[in-house]
PDB file of N, CA, C and O in Angstrom:
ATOM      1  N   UNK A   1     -22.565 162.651 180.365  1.00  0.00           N
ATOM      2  CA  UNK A   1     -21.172 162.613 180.698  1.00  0.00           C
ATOM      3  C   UNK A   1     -20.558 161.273 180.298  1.00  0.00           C
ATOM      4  O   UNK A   1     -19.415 161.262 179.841  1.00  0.00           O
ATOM      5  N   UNK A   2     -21.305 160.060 180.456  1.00  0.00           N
ATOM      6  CA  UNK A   2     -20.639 158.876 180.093  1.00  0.00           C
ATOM      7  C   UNK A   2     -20.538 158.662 179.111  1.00  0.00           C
ATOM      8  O   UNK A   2     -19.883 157.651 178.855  1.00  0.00           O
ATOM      9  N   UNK A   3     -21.145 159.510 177.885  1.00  0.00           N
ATOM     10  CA  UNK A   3     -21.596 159.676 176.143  1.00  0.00           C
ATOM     11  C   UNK A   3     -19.680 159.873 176.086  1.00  0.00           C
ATOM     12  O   UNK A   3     -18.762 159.128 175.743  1.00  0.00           O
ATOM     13  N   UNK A   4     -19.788 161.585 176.735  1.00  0.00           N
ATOM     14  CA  UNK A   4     -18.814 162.172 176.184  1.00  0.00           C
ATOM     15  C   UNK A   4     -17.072 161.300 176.705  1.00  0.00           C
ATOM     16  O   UNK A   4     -16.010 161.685 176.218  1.00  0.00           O
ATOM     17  N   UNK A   5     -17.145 160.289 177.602  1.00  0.00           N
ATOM     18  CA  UNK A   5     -15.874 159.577 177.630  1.00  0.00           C
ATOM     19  C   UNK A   5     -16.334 157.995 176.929  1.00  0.00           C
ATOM     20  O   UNK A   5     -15.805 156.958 177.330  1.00  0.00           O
ATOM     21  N   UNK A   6     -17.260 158.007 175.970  1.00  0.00           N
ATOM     22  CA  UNK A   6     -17.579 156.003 175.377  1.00  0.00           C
ATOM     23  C   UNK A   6     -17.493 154.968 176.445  1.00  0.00           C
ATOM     24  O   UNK A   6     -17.158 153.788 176.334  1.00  0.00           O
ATOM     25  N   UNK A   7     -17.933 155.769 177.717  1.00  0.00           N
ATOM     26  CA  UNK A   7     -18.230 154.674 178.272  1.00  0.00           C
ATOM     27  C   UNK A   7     -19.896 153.987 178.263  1.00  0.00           C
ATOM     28  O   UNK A   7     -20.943 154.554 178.573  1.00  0.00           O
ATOM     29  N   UNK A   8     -19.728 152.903 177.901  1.00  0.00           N
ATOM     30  CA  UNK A   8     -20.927 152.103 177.945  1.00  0.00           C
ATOM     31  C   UNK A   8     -22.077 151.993 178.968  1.00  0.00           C
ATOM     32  O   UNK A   8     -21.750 151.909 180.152  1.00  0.00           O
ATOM     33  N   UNK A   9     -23.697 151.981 178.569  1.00  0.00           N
ATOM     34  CA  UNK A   9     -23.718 152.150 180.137  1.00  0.00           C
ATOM     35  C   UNK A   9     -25.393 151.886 179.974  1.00  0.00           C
ATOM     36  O   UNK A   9     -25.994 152.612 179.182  1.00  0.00           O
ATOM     37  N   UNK A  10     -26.014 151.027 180.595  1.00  0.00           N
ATOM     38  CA  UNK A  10     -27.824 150.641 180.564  1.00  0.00           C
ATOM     39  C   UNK A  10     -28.122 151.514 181.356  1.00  0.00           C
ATOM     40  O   UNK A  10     -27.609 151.779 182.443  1.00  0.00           O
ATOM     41  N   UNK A  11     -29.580 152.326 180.443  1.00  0.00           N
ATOM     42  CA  UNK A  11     -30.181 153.284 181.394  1.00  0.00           C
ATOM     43  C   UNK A  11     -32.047 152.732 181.823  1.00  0.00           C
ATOM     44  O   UNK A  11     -32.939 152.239 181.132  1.00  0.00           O
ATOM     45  N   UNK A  12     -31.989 153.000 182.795  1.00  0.00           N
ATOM     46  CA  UNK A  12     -33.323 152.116 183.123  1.00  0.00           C
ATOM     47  C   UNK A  12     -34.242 153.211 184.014  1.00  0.00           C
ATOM     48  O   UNK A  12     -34.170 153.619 185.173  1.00  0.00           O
ATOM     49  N   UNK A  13     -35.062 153.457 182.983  1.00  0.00           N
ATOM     50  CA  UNK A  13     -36.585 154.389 183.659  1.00  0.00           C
ATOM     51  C   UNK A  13     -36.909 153.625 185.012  1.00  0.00           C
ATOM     52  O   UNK A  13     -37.467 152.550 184.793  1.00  0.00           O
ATOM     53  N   UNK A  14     -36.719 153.882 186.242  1.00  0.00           N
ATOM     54  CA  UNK A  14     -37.446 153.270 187.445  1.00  0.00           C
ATOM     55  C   UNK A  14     -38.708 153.483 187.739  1.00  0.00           C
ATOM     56  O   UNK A  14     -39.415 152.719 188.396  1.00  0.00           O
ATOM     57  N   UNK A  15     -39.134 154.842 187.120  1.00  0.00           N
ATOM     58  CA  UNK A  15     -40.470 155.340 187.463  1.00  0.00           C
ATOM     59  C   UNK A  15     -41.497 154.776 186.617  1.00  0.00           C
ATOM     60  O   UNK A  15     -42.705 154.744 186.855  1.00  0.00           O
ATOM     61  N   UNK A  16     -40.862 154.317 185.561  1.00  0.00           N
ATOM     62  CA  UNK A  16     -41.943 153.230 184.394  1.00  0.00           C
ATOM     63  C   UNK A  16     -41.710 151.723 184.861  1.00  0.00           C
ATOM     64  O   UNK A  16     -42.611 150.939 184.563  1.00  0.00           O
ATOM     65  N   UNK A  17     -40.860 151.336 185.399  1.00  0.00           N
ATOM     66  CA  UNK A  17     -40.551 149.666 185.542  1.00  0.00           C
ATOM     67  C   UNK A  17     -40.517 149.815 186.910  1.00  0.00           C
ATOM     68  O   UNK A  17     -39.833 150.631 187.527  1.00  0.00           O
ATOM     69  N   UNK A  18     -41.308 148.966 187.383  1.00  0.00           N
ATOM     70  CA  UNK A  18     -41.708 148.861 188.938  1.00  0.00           C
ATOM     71  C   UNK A  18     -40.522 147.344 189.466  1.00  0.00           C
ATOM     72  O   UNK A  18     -40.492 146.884 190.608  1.00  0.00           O
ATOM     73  N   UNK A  19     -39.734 146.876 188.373  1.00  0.00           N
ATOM     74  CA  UNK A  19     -39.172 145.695 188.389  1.00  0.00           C
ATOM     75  C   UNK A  19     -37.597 146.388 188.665  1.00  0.00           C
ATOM     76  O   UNK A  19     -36.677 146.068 189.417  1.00  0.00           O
ATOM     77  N   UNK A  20     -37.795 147.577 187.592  1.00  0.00           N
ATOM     78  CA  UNK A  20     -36.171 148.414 188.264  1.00  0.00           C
ATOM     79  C   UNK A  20     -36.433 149.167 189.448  1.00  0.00           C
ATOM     80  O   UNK A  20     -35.673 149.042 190.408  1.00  0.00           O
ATOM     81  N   UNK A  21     -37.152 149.727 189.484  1.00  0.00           N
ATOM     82  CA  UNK A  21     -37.566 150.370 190.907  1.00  0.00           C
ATOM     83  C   UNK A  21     -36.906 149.414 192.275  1.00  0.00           C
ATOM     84  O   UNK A  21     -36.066 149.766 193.103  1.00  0.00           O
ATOM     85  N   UNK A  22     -37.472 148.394 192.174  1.00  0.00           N
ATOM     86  CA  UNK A  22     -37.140 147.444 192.963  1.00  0.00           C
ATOM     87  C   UNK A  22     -35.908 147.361 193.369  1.00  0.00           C
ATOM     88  O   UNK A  22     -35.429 147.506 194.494  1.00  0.00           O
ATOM     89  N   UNK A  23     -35.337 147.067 192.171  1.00  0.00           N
ATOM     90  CA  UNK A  23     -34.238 146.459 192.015  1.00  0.00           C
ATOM     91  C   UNK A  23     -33.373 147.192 192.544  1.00  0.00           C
ATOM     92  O   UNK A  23     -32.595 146.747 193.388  1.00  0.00           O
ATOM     93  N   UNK A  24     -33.354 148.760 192.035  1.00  0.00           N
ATOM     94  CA  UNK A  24     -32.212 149.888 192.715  1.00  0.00           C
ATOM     95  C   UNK A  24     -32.572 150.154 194.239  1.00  0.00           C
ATOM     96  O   UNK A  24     -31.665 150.509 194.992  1.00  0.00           O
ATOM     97  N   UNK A  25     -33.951 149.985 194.751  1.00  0.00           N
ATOM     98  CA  UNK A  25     -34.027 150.353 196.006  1.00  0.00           C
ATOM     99  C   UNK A  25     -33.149 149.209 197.067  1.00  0.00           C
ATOM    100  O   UNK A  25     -32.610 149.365 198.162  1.00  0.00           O
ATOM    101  N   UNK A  26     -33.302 148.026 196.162  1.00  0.00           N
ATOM    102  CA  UNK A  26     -32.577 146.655 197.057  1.00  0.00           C
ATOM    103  C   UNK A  26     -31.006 147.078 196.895  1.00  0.00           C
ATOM    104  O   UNK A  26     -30.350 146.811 197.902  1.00  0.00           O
ATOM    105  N   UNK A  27     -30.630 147.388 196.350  1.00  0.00           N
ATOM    106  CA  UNK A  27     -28.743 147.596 195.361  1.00  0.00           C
ATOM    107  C   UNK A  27     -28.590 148.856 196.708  1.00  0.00           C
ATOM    108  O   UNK A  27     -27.760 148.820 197.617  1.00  0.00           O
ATOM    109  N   UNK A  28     -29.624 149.887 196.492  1.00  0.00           N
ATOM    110  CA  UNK A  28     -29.022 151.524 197.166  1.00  0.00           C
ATOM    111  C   UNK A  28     -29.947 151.661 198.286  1.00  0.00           C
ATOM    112  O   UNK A  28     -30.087 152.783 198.774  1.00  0.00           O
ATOM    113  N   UNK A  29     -30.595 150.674 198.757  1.00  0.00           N
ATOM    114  CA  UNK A  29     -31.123 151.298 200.279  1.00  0.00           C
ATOM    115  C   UNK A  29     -32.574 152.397 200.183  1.00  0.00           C
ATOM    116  O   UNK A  29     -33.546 152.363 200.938  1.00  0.00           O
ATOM    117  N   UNK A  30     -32.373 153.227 199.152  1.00  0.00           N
ATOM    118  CA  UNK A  30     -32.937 154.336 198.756  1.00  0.00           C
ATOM    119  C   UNK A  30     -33.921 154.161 197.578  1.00  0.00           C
ATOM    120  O   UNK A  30     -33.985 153.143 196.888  1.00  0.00           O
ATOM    121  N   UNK A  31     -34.748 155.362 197.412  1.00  0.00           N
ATOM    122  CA  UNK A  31     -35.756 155.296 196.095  1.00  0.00           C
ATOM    123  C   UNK A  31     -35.587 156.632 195.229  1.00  0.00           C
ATOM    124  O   UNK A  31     -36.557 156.978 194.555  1.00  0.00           O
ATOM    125  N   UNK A  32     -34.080 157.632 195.193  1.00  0.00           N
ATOM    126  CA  UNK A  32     -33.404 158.493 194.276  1.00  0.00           C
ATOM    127  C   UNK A  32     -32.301 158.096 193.411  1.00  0.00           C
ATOM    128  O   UNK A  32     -31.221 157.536 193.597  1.00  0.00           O
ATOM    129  N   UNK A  33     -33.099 158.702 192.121  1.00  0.00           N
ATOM    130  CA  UNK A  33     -32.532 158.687 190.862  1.00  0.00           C
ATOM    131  C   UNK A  33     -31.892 159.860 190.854  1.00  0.00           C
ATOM    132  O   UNK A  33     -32.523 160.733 191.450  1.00  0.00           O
ATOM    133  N   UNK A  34     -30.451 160.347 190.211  1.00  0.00           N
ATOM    134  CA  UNK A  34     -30.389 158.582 189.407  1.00  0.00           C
ATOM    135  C   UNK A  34     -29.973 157.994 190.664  1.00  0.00           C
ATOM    136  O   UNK A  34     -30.257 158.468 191.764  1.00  0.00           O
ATOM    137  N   UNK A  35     -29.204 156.813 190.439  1.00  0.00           N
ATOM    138  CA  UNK A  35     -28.781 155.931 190.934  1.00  0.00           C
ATOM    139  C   UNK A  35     -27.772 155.099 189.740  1.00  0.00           C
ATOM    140  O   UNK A  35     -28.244 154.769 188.652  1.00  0.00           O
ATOM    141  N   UNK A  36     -26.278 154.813 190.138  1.00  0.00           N
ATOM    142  CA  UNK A  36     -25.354 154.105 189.435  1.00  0.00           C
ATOM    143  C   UNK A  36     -25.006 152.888 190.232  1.00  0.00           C
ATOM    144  O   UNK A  36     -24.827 152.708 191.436  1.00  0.00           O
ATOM    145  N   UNK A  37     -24.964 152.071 189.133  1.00  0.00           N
ATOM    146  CA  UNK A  37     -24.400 150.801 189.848  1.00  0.00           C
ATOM    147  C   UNK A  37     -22.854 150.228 188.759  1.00  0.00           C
ATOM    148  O   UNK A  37     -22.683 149.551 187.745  1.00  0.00           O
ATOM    149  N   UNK A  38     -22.146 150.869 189.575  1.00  0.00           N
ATOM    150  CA  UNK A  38     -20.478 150.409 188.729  1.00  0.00           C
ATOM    151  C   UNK A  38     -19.772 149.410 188.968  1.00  0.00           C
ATOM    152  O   UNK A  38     -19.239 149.444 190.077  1.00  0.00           O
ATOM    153  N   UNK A  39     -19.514 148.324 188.210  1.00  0.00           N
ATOM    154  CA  UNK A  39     -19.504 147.493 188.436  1.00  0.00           C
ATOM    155  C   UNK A  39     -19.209 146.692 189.998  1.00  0.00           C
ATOM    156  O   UNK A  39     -18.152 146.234 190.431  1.00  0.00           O
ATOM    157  N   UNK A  40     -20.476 146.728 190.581  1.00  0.00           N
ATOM    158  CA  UNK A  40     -21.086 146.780 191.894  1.00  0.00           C
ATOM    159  C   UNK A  40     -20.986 147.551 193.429  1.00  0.00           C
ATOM    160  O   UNK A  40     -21.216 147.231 194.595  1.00  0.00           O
ATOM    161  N   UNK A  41     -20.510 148.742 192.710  1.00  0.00           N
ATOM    162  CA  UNK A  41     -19.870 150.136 193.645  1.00  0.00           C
ATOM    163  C   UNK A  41     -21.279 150.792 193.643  1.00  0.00           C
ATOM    164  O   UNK A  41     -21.581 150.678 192.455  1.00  0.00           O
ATOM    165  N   UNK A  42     -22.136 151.297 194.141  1.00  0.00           N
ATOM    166  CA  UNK A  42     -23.562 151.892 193.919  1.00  0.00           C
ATOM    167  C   UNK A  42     -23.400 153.247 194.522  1.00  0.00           C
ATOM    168  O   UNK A  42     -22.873 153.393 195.625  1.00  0.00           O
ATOM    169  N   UNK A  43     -23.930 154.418 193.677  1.00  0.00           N
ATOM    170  CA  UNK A  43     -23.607 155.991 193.804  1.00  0.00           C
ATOM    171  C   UNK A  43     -24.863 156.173 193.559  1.00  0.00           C
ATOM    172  O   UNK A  43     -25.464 156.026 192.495  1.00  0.00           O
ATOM    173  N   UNK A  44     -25.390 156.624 194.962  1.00  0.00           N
ATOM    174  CA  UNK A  44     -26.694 156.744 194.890  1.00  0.00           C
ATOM    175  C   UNK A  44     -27.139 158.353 194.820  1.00  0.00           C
ATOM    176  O   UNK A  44     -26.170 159.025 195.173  1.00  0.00           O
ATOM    177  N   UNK A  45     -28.409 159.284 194.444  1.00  0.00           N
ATOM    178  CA  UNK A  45     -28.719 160.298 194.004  1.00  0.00           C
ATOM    179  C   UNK A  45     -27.423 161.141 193.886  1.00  0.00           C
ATOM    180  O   UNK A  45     -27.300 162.046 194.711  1.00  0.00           O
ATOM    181  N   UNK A  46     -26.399 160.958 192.931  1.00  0.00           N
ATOM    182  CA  UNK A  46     -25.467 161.685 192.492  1.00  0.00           C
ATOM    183  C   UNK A  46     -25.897 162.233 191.365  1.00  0.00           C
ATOM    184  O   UNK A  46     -27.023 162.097 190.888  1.00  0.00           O
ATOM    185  N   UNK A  47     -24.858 162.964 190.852  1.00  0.00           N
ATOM    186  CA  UNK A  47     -24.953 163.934 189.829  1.00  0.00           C
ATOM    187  C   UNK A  47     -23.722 163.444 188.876  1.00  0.00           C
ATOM    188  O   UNK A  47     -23.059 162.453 189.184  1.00  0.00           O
ATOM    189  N   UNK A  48     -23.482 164.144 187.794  1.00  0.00           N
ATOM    190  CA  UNK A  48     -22.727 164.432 187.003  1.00  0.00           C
ATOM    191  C   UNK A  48     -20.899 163.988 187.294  1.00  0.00           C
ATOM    192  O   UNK A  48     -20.118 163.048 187.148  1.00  0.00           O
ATOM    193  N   UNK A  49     -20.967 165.758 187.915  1.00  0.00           N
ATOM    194  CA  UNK A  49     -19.809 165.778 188.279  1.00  0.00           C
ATOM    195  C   UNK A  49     -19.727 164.527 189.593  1.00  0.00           C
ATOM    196  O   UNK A  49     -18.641 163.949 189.564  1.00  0.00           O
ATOM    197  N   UNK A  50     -20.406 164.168 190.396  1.00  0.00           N
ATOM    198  CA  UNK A  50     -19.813 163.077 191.263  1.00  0.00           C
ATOM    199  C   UNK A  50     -19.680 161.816 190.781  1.00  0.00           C
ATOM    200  O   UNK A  50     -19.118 161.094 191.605  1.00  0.00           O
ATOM    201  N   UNK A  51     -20.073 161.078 189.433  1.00  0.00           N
ATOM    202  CA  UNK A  51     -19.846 160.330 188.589  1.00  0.00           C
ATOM    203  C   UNK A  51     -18.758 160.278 187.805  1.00  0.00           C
ATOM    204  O   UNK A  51     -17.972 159.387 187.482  1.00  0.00           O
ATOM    205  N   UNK A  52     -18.876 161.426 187.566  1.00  0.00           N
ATOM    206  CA  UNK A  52     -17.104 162.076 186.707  1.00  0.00           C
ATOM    207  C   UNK A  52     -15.663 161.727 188.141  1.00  0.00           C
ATOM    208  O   UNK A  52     -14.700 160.991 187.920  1.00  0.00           O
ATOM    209  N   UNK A  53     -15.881 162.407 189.396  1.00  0.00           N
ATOM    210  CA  UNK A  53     -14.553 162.144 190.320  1.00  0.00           C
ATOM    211  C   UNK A  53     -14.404 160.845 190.923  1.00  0.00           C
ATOM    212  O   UNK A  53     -13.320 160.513 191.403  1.00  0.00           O
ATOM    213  N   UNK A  54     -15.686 159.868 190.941  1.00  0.00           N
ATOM    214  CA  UNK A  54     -15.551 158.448 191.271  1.00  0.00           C
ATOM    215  C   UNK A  54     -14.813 157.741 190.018  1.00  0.00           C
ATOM    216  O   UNK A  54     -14.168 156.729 190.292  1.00  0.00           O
ATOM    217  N   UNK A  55     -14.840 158.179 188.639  1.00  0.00           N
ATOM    218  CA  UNK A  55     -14.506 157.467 187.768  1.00  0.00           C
ATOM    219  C   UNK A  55     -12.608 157.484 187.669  1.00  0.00           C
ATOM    220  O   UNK A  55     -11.672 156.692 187.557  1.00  0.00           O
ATOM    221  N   UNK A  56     -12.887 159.051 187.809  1.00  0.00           N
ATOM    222  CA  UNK A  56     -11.163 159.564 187.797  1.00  0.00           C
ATOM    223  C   UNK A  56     -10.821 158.548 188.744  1.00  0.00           C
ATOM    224  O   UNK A  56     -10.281 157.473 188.482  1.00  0.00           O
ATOM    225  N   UNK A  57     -11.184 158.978 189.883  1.00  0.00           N
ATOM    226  CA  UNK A  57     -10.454 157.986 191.062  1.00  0.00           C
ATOM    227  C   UNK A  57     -10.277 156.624 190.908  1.00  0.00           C
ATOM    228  O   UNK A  57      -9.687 155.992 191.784  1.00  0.00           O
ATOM    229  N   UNK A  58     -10.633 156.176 190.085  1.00  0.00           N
ATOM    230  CA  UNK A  58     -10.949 154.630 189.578  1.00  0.00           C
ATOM    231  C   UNK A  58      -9.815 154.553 188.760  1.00  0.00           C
ATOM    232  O   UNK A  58      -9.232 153.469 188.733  1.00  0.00           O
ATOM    233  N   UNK A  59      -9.384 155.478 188.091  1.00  0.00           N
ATOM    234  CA  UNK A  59      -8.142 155.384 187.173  1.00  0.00           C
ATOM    235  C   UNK A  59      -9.110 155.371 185.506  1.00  0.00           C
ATOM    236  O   UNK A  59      -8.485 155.453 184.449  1.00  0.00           O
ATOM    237  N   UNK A  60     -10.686 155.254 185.531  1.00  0.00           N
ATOM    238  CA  UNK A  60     -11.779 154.944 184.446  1.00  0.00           C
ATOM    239  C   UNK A  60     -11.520 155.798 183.728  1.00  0.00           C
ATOM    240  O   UNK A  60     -11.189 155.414 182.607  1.00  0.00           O
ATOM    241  N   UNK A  61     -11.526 156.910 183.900  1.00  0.00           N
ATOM    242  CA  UNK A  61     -11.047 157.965 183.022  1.00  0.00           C
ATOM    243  C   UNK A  61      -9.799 159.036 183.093  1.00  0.00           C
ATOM    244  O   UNK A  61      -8.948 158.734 183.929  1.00  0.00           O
ATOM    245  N   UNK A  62      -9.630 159.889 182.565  1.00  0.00           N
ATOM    246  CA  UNK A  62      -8.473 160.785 183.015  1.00  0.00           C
ATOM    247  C   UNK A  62      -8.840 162.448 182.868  1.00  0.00           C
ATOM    248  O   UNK A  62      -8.280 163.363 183.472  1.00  0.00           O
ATOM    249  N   UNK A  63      -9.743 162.535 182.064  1.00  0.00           N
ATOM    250  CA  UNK A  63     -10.382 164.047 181.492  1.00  0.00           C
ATOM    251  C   UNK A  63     -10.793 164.006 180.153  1.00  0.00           C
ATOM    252  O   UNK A  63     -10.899 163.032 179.408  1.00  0.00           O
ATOM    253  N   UNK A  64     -11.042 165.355 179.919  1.00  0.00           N
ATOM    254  CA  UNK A  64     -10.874 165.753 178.121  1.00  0.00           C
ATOM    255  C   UNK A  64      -9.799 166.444 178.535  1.00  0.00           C
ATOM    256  O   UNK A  64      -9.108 167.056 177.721  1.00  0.00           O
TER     257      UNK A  64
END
């Protein structure tokens, strides 16, 4: 979904890097992926579409 609006965005395997693992459990409380961290707003085991209506609401995007 973030492909299809160019938004930019680091994706980090947690289950291979025990250093991101960490890192998102300290940020989100939690140990479910995914996990987003927008610029320091954290949306933890969301999906798609709940990435898509936090963004709208942000004014980040508008649709296709």
């Amino acid at each position: 979904m973030l492909l299809e609006y160019g938004i930019p965005f680091e994706e980090r395997n947690v289950s291979e890097n025990r250093e991101f693992m960490i890192e998102m459990v300290e940020k989100s409380g939690q140990t479910f992926a995914p996990t987003f961290d927008i610029d320091g707003e954290v949306l933890a085991d969301v999906g798609a579409d709940e990435v898509e209506a936090y963004l709208k609401e942000k004014g980040v995007i508008k649709g296709l």
